[in-house]
Short mmCIF file of the C-alpha atoms (twelve columns), coordinates in Angstrom:
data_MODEL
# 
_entry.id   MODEL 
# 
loop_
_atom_site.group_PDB 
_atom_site.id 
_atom_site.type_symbol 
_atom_site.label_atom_id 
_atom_site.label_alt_id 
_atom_site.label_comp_id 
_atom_site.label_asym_id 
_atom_site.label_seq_id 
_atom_site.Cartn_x 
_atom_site.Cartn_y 
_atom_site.Cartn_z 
_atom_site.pdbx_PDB_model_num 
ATOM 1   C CA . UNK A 1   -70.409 -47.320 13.942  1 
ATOM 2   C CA . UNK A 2   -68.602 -50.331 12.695  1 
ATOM 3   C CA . UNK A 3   -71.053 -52.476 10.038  1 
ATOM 4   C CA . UNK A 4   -71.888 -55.612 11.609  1 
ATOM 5   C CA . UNK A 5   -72.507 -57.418 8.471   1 
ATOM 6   C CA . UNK A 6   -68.534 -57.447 7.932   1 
ATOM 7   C CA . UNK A 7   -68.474 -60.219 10.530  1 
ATOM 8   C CA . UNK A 8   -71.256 -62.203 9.400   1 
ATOM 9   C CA . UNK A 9   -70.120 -65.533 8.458   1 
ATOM 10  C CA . UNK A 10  -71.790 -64.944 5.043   1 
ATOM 11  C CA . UNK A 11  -69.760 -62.016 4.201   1 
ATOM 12  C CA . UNK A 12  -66.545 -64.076 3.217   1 
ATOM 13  C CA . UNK A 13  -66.234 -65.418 -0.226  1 
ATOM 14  C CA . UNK A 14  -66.268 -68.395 -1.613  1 
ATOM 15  C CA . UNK A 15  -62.288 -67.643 -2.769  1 
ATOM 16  C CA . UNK A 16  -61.242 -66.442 0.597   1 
ATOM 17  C CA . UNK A 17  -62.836 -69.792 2.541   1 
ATOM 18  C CA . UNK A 18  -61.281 -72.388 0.362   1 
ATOM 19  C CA . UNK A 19  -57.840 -69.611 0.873   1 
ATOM 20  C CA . UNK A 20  -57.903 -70.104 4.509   1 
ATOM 21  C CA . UNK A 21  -58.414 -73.312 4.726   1 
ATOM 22  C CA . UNK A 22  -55.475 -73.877 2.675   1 
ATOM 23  C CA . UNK A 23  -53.192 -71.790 4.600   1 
ATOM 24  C CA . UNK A 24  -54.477 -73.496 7.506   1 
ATOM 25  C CA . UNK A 25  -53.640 -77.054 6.429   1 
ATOM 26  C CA . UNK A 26  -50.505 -76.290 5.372   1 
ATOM 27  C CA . UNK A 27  -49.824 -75.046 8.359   1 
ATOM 28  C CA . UNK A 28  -50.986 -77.351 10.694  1 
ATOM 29  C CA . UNK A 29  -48.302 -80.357 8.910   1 
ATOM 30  C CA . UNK A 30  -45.471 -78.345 9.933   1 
ATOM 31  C CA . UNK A 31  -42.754 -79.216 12.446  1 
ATOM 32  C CA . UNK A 32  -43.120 -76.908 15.413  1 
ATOM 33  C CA . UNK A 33  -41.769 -73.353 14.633  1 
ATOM 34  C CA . UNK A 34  -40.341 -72.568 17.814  1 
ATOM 35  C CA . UNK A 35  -39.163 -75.954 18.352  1 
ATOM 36  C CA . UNK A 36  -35.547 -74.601 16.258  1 
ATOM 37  C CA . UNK A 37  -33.943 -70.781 17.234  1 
ATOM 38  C CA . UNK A 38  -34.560 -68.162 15.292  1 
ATOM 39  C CA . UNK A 39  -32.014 -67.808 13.092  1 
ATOM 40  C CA . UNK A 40  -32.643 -71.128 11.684  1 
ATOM 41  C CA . UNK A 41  -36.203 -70.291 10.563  1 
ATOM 42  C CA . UNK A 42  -34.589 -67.234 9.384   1 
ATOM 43  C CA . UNK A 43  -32.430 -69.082 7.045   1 
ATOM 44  C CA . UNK A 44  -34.946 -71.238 5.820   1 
ATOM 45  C CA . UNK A 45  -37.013 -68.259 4.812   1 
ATOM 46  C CA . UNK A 46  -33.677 -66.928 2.691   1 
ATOM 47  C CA . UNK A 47  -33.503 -69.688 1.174   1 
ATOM 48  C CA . UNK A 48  -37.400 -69.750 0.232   1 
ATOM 49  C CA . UNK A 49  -37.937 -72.759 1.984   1 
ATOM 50  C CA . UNK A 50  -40.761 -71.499 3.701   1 
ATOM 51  C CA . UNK A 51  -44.782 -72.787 3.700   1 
ATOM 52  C CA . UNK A 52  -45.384 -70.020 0.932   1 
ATOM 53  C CA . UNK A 53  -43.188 -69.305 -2.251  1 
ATOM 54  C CA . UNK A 54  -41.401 -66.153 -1.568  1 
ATOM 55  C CA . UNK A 55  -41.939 -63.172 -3.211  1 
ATOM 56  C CA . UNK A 56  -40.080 -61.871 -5.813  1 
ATOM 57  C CA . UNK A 57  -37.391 -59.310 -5.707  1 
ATOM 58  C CA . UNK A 58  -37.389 -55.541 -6.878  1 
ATOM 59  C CA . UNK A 59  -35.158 -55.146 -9.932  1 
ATOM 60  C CA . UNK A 60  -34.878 -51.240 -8.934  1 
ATOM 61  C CA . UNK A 61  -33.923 -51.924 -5.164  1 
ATOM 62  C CA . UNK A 62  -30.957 -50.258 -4.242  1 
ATOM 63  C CA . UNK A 63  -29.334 -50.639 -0.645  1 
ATOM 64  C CA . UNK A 64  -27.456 -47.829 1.748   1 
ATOM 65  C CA . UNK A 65  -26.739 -48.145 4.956   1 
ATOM 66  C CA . UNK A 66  -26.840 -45.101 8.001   1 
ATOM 67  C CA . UNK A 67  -25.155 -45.483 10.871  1 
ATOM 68  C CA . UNK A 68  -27.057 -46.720 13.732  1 
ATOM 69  C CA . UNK A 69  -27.049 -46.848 17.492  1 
ATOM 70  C CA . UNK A 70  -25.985 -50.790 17.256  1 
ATOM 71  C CA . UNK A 71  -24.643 -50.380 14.092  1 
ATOM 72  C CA . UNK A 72  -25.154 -49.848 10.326  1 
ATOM 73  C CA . UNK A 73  -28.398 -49.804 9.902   1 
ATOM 74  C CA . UNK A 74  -29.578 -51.216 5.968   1 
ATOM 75  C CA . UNK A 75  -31.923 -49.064 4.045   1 
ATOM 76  C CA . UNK A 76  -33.504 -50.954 1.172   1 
ATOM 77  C CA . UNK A 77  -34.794 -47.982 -1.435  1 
ATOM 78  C CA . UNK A 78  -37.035 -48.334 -4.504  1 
ATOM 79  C CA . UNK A 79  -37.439 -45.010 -6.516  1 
ATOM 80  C CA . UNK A 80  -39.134 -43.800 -9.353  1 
ATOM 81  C CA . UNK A 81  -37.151 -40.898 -11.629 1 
ATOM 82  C CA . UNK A 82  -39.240 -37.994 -9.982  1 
ATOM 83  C CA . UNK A 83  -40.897 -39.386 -7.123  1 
ATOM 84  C CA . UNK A 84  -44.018 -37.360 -5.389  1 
ATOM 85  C CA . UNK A 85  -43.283 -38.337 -1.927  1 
ATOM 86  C CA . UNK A 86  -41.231 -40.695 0.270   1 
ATOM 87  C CA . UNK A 87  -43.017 -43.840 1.889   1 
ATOM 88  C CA . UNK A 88  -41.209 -45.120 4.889   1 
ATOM 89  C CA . UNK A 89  -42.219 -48.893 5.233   1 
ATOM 90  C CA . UNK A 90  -41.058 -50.606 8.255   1 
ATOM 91  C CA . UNK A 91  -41.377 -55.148 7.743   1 
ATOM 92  C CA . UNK A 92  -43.036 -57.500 9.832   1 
ATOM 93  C CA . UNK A 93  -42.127 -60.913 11.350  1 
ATOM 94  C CA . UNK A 94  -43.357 -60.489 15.176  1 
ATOM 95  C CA . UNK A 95  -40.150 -58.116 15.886  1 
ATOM 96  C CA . UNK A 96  -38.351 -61.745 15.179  1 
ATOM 97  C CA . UNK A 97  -38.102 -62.818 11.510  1 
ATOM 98  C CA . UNK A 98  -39.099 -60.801 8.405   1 
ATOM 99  C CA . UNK A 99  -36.621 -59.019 6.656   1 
ATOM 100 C CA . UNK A 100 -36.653 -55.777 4.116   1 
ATOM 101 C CA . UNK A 101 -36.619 -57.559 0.690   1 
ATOM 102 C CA . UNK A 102 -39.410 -59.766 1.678   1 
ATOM 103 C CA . UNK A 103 -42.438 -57.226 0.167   1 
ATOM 104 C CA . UNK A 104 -40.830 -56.169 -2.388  1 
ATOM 105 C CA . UNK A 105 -43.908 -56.238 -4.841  1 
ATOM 106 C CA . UNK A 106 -46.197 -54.296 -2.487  1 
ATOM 107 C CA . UNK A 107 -43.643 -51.588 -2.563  1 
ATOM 108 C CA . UNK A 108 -43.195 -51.223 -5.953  1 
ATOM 109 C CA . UNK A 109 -46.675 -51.012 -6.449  1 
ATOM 110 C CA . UNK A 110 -46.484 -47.799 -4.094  1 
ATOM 111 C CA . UNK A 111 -43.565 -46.693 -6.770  1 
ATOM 112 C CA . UNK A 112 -46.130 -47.746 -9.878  1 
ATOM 113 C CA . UNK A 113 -49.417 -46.617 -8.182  1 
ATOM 114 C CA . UNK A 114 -48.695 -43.743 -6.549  1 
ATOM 115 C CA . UNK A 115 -45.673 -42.321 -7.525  1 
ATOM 116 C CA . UNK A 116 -43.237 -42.710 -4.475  1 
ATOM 117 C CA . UNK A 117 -40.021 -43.450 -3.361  1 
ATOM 118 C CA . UNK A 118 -39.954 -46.293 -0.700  1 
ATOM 119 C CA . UNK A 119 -37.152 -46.807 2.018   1 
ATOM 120 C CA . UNK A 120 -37.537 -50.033 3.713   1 
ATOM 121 C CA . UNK A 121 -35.437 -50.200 7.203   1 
ATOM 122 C CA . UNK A 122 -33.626 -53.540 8.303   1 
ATOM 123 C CA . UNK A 123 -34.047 -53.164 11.989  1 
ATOM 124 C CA . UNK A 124 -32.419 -55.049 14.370  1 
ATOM 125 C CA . UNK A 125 -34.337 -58.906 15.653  1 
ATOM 126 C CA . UNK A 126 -35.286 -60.497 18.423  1 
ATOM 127 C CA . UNK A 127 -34.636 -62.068 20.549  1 
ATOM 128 C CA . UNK A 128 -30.615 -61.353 19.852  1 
ATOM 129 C CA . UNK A 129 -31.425 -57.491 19.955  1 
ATOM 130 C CA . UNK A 130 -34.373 -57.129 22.097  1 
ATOM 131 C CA . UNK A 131 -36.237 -53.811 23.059  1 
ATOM 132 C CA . UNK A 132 -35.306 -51.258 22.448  1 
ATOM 133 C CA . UNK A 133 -33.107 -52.080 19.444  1 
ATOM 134 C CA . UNK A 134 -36.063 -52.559 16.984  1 
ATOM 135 C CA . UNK A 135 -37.575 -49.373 17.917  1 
ATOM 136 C CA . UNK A 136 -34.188 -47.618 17.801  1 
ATOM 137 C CA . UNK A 137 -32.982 -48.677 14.616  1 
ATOM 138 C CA . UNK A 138 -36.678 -47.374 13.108  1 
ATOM 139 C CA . UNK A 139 -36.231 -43.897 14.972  1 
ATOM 140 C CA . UNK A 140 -32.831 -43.518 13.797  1 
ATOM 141 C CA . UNK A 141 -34.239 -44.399 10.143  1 
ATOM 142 C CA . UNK A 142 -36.846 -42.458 10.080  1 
ATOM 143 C CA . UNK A 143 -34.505 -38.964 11.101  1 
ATOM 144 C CA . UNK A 144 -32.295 -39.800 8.049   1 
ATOM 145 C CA . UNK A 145 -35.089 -39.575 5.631   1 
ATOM 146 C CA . UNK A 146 -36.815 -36.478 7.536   1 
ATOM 147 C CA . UNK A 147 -32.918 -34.488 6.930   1 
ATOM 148 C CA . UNK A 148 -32.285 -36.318 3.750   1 
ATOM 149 C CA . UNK A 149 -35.461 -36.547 1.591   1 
ATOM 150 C CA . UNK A 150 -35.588 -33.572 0.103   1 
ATOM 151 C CA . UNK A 151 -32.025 -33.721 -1.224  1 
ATOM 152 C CA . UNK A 152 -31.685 -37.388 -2.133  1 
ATOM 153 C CA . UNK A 153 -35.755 -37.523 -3.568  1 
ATOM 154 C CA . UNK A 154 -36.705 -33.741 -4.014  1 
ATOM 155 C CA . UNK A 155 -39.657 -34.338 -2.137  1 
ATOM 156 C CA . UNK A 156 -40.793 -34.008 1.850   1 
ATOM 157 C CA . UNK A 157 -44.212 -35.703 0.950   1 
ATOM 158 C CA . UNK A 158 -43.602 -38.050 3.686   1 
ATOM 159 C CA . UNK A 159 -45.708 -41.156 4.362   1 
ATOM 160 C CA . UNK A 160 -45.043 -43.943 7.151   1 
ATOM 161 C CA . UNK A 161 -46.663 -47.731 7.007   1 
ATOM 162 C CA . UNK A 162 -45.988 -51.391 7.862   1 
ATOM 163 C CA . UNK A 163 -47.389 -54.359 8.179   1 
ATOM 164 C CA . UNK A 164 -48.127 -56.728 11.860  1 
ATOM 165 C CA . UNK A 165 -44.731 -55.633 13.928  1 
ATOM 166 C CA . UNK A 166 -44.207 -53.202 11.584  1 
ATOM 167 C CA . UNK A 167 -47.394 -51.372 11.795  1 
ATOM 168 C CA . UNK A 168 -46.722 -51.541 15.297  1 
ATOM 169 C CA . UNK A 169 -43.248 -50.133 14.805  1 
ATOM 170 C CA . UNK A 170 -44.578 -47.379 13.050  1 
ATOM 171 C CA . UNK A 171 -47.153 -46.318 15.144  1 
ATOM 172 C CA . UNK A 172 -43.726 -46.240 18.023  1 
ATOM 173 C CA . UNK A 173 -41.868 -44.338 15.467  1 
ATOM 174 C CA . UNK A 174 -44.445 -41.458 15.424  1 
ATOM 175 C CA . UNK A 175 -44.380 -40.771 19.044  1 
ATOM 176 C CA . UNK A 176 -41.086 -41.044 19.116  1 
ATOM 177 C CA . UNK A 177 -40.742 -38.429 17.021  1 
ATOM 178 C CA . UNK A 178 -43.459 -36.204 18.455  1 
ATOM 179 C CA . UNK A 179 -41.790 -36.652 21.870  1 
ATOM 180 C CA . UNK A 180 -38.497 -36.898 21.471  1 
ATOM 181 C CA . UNK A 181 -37.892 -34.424 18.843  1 
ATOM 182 C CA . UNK A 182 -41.065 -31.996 18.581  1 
ATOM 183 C CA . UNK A 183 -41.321 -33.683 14.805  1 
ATOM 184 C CA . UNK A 184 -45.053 -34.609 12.932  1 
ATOM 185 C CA . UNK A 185 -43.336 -34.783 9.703   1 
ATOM 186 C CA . UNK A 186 -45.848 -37.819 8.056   1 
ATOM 187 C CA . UNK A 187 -48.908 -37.075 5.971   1 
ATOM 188 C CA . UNK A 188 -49.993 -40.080 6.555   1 
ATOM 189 C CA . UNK A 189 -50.223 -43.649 8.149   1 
ATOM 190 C CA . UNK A 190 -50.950 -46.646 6.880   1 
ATOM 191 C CA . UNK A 191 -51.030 -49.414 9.475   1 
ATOM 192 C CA . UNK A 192 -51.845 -52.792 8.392   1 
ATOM 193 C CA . UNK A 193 -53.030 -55.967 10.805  1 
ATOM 194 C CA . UNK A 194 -50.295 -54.036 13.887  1 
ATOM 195 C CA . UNK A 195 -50.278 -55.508 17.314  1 
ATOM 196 C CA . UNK A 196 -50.783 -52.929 19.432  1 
ATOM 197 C CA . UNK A 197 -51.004 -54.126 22.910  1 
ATOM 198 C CA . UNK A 198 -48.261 -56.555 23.978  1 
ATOM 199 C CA . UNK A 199 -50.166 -57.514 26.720  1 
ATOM 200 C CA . UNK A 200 -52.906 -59.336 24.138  1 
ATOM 201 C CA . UNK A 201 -55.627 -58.305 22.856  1 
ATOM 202 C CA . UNK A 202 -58.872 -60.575 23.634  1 
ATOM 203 C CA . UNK A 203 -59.068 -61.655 20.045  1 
ATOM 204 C CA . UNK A 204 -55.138 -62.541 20.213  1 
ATOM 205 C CA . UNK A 205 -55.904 -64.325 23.856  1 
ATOM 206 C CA . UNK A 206 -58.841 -66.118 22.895  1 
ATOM 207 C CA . UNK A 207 -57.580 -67.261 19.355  1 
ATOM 208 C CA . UNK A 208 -56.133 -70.463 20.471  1 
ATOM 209 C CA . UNK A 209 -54.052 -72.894 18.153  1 
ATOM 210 C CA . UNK A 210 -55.703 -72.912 15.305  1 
ATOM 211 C CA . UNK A 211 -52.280 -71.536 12.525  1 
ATOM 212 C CA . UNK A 212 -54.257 -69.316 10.350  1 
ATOM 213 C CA . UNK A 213 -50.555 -67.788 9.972   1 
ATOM 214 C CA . UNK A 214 -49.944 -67.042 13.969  1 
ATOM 215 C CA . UNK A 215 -52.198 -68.320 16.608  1 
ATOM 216 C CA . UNK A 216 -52.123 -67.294 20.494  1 
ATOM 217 C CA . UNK A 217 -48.626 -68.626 21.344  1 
ATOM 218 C CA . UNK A 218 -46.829 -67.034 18.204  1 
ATOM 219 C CA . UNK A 219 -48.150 -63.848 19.315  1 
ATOM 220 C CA . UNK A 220 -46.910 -64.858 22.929  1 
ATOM 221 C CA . UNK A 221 -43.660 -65.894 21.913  1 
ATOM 222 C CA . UNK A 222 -43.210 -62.636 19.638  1 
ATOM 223 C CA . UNK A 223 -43.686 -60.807 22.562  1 
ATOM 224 C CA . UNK A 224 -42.068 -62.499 24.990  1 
ATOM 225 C CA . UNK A 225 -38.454 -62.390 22.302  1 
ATOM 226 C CA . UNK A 226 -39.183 -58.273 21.970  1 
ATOM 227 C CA . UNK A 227 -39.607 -57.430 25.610  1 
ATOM 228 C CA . UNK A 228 -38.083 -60.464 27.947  1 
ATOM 229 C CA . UNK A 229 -39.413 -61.287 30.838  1 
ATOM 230 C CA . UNK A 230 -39.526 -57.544 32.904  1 
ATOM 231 C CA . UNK A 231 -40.225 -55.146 30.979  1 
ATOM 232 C CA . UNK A 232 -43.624 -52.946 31.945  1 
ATOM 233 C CA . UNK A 233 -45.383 -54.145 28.800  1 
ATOM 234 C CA . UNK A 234 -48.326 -50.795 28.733  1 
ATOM 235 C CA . UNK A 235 -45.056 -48.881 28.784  1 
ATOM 236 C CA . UNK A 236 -46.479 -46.262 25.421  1 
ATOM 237 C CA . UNK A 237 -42.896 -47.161 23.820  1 
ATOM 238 C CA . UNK A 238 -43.795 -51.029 23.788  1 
ATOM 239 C CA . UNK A 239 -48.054 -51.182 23.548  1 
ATOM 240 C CA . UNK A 240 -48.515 -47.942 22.065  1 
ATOM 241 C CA . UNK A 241 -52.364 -48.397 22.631  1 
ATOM 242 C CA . UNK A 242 -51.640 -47.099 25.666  1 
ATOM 243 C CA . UNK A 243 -50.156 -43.366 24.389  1 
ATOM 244 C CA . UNK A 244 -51.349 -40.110 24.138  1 
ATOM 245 C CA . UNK A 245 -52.415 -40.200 20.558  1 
ATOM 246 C CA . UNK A 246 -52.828 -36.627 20.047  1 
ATOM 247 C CA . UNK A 247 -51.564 -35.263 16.531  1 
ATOM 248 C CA . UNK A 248 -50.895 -37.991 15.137  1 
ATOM 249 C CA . UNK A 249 -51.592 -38.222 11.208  1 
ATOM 250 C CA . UNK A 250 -54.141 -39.577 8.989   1 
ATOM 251 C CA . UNK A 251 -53.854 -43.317 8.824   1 
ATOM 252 C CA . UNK A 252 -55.660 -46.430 7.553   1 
ATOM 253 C CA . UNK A 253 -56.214 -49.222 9.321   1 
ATOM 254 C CA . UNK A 254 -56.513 -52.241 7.869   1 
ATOM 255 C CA . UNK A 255 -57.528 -55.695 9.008   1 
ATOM 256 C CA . UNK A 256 -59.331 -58.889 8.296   1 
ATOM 257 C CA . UNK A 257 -61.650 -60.263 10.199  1 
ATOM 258 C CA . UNK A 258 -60.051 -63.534 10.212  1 
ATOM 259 C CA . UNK A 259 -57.082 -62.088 11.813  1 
ATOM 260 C CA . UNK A 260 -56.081 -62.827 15.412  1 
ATOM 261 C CA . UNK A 261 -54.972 -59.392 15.564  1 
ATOM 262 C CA . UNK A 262 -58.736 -58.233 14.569  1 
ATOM 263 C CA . UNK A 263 -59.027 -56.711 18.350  1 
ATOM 264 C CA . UNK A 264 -55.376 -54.380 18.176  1 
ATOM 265 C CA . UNK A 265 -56.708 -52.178 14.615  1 
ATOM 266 C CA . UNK A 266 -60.493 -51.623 16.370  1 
ATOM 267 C CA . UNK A 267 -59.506 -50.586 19.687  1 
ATOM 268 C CA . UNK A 268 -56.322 -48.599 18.091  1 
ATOM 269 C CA . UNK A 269 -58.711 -46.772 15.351  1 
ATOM 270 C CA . UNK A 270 -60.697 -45.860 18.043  1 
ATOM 271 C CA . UNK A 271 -58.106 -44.428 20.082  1 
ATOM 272 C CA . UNK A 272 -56.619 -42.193 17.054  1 
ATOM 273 C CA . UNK A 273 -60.003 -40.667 16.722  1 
ATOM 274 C CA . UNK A 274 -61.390 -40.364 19.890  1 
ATOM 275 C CA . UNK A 275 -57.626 -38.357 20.262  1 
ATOM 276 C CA . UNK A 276 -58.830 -36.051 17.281  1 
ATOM 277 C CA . UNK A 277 -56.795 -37.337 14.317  1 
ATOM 278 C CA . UNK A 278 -58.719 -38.709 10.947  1 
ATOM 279 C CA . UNK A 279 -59.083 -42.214 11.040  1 
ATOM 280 C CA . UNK A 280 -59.916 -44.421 8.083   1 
ATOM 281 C CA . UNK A 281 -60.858 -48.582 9.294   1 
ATOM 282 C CA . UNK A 282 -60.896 -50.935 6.618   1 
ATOM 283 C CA . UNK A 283 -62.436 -54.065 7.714   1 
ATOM 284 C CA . UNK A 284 -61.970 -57.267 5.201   1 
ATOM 285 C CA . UNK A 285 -64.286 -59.557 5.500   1 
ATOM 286 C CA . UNK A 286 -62.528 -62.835 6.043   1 
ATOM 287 C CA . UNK A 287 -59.443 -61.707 5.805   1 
ATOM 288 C CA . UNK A 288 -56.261 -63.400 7.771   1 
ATOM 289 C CA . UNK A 289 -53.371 -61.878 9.194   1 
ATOM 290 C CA . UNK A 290 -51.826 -59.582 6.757   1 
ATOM 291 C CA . UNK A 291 -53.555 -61.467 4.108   1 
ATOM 292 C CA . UNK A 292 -52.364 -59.431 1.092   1 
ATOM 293 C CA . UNK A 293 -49.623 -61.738 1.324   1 
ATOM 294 C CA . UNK A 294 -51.657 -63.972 -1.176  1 
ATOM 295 C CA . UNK A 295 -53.327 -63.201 -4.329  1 
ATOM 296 C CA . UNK A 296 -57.572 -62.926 -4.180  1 
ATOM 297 C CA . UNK A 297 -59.896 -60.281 -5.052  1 
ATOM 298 C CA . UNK A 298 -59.642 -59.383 -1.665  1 
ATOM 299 C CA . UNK A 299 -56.447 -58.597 -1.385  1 
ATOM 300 C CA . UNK A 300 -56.499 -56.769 -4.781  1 
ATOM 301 C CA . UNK A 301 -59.662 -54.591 -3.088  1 
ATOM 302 C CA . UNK A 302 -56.965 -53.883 0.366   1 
ATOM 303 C CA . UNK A 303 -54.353 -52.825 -1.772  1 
ATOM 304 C CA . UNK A 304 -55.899 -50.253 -4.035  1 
ATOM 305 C CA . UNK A 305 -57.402 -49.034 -0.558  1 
ATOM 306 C CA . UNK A 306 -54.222 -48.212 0.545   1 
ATOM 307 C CA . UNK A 307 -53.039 -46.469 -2.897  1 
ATOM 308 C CA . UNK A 308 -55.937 -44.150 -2.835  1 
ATOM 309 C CA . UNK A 309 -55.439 -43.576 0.871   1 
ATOM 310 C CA . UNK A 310 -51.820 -42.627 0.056   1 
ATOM 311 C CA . UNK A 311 -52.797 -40.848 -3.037  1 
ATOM 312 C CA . UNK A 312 -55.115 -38.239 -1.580  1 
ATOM 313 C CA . UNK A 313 -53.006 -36.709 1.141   1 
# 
């Protein structure tokens, strides 16, 4: 079972308190994000006008784009010489914002750490391009680099991952695969701080306002820009909580336990293992959503987590 003493109060350090209650103050002096459309925060984040410098840029990125079923499709690549395997990272940004060159340090730290080749995807946002465009454009991705890895990276070594929508994208992606196209190509998962269940989570519906990065009516909103107002939101394609889990991969999931989303990685670890596929929970004590966004010990501790994870498949 789960270790209780993750949640105690007295399990978060001293660093990762005075951390939060940064993030939350800045925060909580900022003009109402969904008082301007999307595409106007989007800008702002370009720009790096955002609460939190932006992070820097990969001098090896290199962008292609595949066609797609809206469209080219971007695919933001960071290689190694020889790589060992192929790591296909989907962003997040609630479905909404986020964009591929926004992580790029985490994923050369995959190319450093663990030897792979990274492909990023630049999926199509809501609300412009609502479900199933997101979804789509990470499908249509993710069958490129099953027919092209070996040729392009000499490797089929294939590992998926992302981080809030994108975990959640991923997780889509694999069934997708298995379903549509009889495919199980990925050694492995990792899934960091995903939202599962688009109907909220009690963690997500009890939050409340407090802007530890989202609070209850981000998620809301997120949710409500990906699906509109009639889609069946337990559909598998949209809360994939609600799939058949069977053969999927190994995967890590990884959350803190100062993340709103704390509820979506417990009840989906449990789901991948009680459906007979290895399951690996990191709990952070502390932690906030996706919270290696900022330098700590803690995140240092998540992070090598995830190259070992990735290492030993």
């Amino acid at each position: 079972m789960i270790d209780p003493s993750l949640f105690d109060p007295a399990a978060i350090s001293d660093e990762i308190r005075a951390q939060n209650a940064d993030i939350l103050a800045r925060l909580s002096n900022l003009p109402d994000t969904w008082s301007v459309p999307p595409s106007v925060v989007r800008e702002r984040r370009r720009q790096g006008l955002g609460p939190f410098p932006a992070m820097a840029l990969s001098e090896r990125a290199k962008v292609t784009e595949i066609d797609g079923p809206g469209g080219p499709i971007p695919l933001r690549i960071i290689a190694p010489p020889d790589p060992t395997g192929v790591y296909f990272h989907i962003h997040g940004g609630g479905w909404t914002w986020g964009t591929a060159d926004e992580q790029d340090p985490w994923l050369d730290r995959l190319v450093d750490r663990c030897g792979l080749a990274v492909v990023s995807v630049e999926y199509r946002l809501a609300p412009e391009d609502p479900y199933p465009a997101a979804p789509d454009d990470c499908e249509t991705a993710a069958l490129w680099l099953i027919r092209e890895a070996k040729r392009r990276f000499g490797t089929d070594r294939l590992f998926i991952g992302g981080e809030s929508a994108g975990a959640h994208l991923a997780s889509v992606t694999l069934l997708r695969l298995r379903d549509k196209h009889d495919l199980t190509p990925f050694r492995g998962a990792n899934l960091f701080a995903g939202c599962y269940d688009l109907t909220l989570t009690p963690s997500v519906a009890n939050w409340g306002s407090d802007k530890l990065i989202l609070n209850t009516r981000d998620v809301r909103m997120f949710a409500d820009n990906l699906c509109g107002p009639n889609r069946n939101r337990r559909d598998p394609d949209i809360s994939p909580l609600y799939a058949n889990l069977s053969g999927m991969p190994p995967a890590l999931f990884s959350v803190g336990t100062q993340d709103l989303l704390l509820d979506d990685s417990l009840f989906m670890a449990a789901r991948w293992t009680s459906s007979g596929n290895r399951t690996d929970l990191a709990i952070w004590p502390g932690g906030c959503h996706v919270f290696i966004r900022f330098d700590s010990r803690l995140s240092e501790a998540a992070l090598s987590r995830i190259d070992r994870f990735l290492t030993a498949l």
